[in-house]
N, C-alpha and C positions, 0 to 999 in steps of 0.2 A: 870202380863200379863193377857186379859182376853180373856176369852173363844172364840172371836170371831176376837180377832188377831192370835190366836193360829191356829184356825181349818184355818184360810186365809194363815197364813206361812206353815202349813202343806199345805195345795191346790196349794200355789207357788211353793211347793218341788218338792210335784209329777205332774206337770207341766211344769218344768224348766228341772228335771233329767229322765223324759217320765218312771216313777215306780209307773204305772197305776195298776198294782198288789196289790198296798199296798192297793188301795181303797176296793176292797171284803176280805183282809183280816181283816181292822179296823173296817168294818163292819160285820162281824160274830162276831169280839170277841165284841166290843159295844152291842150286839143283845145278846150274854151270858149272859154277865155282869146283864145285865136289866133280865135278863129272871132269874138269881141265886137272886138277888137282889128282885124282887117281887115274888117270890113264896116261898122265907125264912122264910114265917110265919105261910104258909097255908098247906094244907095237902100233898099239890106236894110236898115239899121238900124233904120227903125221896127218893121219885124215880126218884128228878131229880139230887139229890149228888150221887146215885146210877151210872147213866153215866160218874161222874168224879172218 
C-alpha cells in the first residue's frame, strides 16, 4: 500500500466516523518522531531523551 492511499484511507476515517481528535494527536506524535529522529546525532540529544 502506498503512502498516499494510506494517509487518504486514514483522511476517509476521520471523515466518515467525524474522530477529528485523531488529527492533533498524529500530528504531535509525527512532530516527536522527526524531532527524536533528527536531533539523534547532534548535541540535543542528551536533553532531548532527558523529556522521555
Amino acid at each position: 500500500m502506498s503512502r498516499v492511499s494510506m494517509l487518504r484511507e486514514l483522511w476517509d476515517f476521520m471523515k466518515v466516523r467525524k474522530k477529528w481528535w485523531l488529527g492533533p494527536v498524529i500530528l504531535i506524535l509525527v512532530l516527536l518522531s522527526l524531532l527524536i529522529v533528527f536531533a539523534e546525532g547532534s548535541a540535543l540529544a542528551p536533553f532531548i531523551y532527558a523529556l522521555f
